[in-house]
MIDOSE-1310 file (N, C-alpha, C; in nm, 2 decimals, decimal comma, always signed):
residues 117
xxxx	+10,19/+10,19/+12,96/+10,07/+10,26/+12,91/+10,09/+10,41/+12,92; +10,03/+10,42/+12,83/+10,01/+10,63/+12,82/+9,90/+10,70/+12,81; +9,87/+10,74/+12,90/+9,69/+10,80/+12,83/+9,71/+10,99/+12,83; +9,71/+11,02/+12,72/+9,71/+11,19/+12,73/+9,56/+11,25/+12,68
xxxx	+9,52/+11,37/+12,69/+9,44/+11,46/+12,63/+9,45/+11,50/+12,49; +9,35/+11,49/+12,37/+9,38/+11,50/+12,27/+9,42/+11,68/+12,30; +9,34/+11,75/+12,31/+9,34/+11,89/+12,35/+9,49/+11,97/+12,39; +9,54/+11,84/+12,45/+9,63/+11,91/+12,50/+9,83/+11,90/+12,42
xxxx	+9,77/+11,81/+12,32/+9,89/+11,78/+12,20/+9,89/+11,90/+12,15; +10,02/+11,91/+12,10/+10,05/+12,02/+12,01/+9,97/+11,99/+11,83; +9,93/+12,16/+11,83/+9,86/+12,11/+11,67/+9,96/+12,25/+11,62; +9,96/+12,17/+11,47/+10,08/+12,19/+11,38/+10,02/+12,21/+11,23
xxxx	+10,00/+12,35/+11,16/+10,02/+12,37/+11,06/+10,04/+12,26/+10,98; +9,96/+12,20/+10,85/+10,04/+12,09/+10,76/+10,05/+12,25/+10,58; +10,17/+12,23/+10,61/+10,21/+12,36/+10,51/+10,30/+12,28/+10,35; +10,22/+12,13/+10,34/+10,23/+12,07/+10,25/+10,17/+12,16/+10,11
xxxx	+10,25/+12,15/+9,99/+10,21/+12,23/+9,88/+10,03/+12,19/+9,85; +9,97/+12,21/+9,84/+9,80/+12,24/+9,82/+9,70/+12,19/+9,91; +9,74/+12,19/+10,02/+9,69/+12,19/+10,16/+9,67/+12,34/+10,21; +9,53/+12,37/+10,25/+9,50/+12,51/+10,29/+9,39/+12,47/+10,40
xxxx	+9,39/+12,53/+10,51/+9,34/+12,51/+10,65/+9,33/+12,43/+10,74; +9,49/+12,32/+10,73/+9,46/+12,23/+10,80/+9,58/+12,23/+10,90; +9,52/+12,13/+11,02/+9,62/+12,15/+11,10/+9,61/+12,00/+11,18; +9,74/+11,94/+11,23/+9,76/+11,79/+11,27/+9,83/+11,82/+11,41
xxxx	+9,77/+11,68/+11,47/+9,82/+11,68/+11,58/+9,87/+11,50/+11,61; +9,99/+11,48/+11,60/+10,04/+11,42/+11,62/+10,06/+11,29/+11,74; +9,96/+11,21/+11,81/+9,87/+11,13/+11,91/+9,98/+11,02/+11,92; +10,01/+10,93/+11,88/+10,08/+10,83/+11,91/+10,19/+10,84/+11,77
xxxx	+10,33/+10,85/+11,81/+10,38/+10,83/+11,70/+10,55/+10,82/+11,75; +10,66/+10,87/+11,68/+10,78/+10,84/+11,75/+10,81/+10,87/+11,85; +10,72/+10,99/+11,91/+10,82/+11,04/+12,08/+10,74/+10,92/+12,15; +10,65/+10,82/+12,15/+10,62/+10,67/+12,29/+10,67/+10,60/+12,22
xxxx	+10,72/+10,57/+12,10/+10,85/+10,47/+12,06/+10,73/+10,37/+11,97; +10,62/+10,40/+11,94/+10,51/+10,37/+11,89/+10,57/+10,27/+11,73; +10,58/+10,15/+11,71/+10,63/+10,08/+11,61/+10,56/+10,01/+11,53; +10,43/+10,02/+11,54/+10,33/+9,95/+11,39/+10,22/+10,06/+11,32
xxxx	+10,22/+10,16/+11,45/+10,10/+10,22/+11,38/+10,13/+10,37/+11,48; +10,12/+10,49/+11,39/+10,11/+10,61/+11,44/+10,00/+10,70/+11,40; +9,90/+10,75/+11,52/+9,77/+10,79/+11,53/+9,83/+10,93/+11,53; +9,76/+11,03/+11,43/+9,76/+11,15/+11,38/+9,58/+11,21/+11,44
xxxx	+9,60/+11,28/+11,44/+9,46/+11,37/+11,44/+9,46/+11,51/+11,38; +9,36/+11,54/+11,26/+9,34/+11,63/+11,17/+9,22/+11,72/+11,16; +9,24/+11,86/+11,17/+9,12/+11,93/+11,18/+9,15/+12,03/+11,01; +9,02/+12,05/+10,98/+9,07/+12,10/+10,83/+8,93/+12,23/+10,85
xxxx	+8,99/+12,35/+10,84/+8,89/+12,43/+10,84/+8,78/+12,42/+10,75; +8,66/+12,52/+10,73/+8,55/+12,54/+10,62/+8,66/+12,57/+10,49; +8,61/+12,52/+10,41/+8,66/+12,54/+10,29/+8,81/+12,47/+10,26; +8,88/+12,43/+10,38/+9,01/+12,39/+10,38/+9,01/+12,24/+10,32
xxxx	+9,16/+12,22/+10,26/+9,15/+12,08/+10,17/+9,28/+11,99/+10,20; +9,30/+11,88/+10,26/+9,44/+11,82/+10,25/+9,51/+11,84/+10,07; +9,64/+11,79/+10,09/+9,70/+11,80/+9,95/+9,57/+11,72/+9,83; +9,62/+11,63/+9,74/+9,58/+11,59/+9,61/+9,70/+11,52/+9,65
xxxx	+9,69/+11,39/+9,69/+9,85/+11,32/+9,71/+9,82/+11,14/+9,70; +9,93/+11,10/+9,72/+9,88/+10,96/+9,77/+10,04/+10,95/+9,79; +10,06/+10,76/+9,86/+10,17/+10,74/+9,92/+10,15/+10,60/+9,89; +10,27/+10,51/+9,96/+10,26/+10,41/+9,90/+10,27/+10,29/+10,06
xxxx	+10,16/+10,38/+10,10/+10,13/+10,26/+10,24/+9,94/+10,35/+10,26; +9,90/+10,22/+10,30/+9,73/+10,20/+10,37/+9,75/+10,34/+10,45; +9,57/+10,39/+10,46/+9,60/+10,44/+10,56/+9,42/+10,48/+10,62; +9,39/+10,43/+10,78/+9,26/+10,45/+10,78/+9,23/+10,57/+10,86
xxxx	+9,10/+10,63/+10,90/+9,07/+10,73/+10,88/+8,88/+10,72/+10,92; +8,89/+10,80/+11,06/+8,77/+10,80/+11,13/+8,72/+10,93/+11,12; +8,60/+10,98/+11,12/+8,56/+11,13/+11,08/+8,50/+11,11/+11,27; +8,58/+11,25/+11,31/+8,48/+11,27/+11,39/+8,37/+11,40/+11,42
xxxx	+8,42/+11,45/+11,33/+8,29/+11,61/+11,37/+8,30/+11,64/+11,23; +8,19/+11,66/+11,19/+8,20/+11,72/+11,01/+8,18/+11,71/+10,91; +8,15/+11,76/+10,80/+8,14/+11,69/+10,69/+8,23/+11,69/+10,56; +8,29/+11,60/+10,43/+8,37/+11,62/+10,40/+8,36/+11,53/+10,24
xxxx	+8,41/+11,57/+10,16/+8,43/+11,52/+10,02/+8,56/+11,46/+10,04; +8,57/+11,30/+10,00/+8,69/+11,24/+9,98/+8,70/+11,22/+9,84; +8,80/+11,26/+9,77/+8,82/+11,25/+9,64/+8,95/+11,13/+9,66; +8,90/+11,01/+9,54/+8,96/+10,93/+9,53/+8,94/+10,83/+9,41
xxxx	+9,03/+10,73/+9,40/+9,06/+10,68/+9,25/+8,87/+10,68/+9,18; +8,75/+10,63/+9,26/+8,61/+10,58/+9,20/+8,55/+10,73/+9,18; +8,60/+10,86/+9,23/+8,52/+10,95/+9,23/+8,51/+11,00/+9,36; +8,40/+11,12/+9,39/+8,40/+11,20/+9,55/+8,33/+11,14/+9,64
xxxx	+8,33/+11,10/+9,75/+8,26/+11,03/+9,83/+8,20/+11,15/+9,94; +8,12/+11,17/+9,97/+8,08/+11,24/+10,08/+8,05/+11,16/+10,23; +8,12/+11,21/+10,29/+8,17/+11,17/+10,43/+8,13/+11,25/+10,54; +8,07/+11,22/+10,67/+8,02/+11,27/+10,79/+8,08/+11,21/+10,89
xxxx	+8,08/+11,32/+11,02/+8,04/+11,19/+11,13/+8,06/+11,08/+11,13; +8,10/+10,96/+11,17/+8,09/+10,85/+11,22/+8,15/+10,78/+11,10; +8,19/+10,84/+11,00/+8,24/+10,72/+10,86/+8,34/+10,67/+10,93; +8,37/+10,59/+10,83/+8,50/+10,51/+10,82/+8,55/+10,50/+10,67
xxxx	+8,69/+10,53/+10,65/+8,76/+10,56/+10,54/+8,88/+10,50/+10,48; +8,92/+10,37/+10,42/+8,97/+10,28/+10,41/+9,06/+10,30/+10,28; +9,17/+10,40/+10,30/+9,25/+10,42/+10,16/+9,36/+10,32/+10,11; +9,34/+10,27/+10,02/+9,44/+10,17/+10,00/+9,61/+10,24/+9,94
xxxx	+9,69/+10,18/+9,94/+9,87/+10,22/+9,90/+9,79/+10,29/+9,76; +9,86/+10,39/+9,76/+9,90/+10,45/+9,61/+9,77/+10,50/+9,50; +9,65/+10,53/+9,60/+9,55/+10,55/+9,59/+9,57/+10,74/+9,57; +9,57/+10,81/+9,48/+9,53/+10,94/+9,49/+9,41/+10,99/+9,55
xxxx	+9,43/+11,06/+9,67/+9,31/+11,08/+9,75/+9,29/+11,27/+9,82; +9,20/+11,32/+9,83/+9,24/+11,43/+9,94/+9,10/+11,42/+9,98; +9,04/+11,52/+10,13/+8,97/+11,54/+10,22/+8,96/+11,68/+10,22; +8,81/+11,73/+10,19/+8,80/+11,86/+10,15/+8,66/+11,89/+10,24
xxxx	+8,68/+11,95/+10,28/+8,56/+11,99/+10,39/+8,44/+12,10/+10,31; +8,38/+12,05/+10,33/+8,22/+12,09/+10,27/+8,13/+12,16/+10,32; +8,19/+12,16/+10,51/+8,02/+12,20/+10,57/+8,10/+12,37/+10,63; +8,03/+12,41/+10,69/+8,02/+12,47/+10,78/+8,12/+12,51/+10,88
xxxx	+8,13/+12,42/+10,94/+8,26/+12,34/+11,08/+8,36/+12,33/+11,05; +8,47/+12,30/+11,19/+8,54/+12,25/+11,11/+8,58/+12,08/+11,09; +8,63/+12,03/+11,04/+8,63/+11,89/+10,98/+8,71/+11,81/+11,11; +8,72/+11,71/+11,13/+8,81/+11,65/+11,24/+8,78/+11,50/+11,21
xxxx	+8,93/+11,42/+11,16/+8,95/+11,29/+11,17/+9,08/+11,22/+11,29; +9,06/+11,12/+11,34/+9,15/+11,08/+11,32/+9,22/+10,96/+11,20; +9,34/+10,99/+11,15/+9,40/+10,90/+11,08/+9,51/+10,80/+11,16; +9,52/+10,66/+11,12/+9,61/+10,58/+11,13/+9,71/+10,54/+10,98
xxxx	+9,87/+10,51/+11,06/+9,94/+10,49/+10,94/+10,03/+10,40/+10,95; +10,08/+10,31/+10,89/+10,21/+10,18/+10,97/+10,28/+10,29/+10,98; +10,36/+10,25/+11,06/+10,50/+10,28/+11,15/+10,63/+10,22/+11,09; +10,74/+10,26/+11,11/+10,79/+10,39/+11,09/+10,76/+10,44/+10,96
xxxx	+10,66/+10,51/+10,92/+10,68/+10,60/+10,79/+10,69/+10,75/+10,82; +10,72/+10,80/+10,74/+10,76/+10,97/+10,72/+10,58/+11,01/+10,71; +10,56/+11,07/+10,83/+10,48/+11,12/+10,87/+10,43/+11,30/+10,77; +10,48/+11,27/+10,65/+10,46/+11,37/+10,55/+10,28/+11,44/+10,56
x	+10,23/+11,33/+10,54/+10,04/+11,34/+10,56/+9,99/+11,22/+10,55
């Protein structure tokens, strides 16, 4: 077992092409040998937007402070607090922060993938 502080992971720039104010922090993933699922944590400033992307694995996605526009295949969804966000493979999607604050999810993703976003 491992129990750390989210606070106290390193946060890291995502300096992906059309990503502007966001930054990841990386919670369970290759350095504990972590093999089905690697927990990410994402803060996206006011006005800040992940890429315009998709990938070709699931990937879910808890809001915890914030509010936020998910653009995705049916149109924008508006998302707060407490959602839950259930992106399917190959889904073009991004997370654009709307309010005020700044935005904070955690995301999960199967393991091993290339931790790109």
């Amino acid at each position: 077992m491992k129990v750390k502080r989210l606070v106290n992971e390193p946060q890291k720039e995502v300096t992906l092409p059309g990503a502007a104010g966001v930054r990841m922090r990386m919670l369970v993933g290759p350095a504990e040998g972590a093999g089905v699922f690697h927990m990410r944590h994402f803060e996206v400033a006011p006005g800040g937007h992940t890429p315009h992307h998709e990938h070709d694995y699931e990937h879910e996605v808890l809001i915890l402070k914030g509010v936020c526009s998910v653009k995705g295949a049916d149109g924008d969804r508006a998302c707060q607090a407490g959602d839950v966000v259930w992106m399917p493979p190959n889904e073009r999607h991004q997370f654009v922060n709307t309010g005020r604050e700044p935005l904070e999810f955690i995301c999960l993703i199967p393991a091993p993938k290339e931790c790109t976003l």
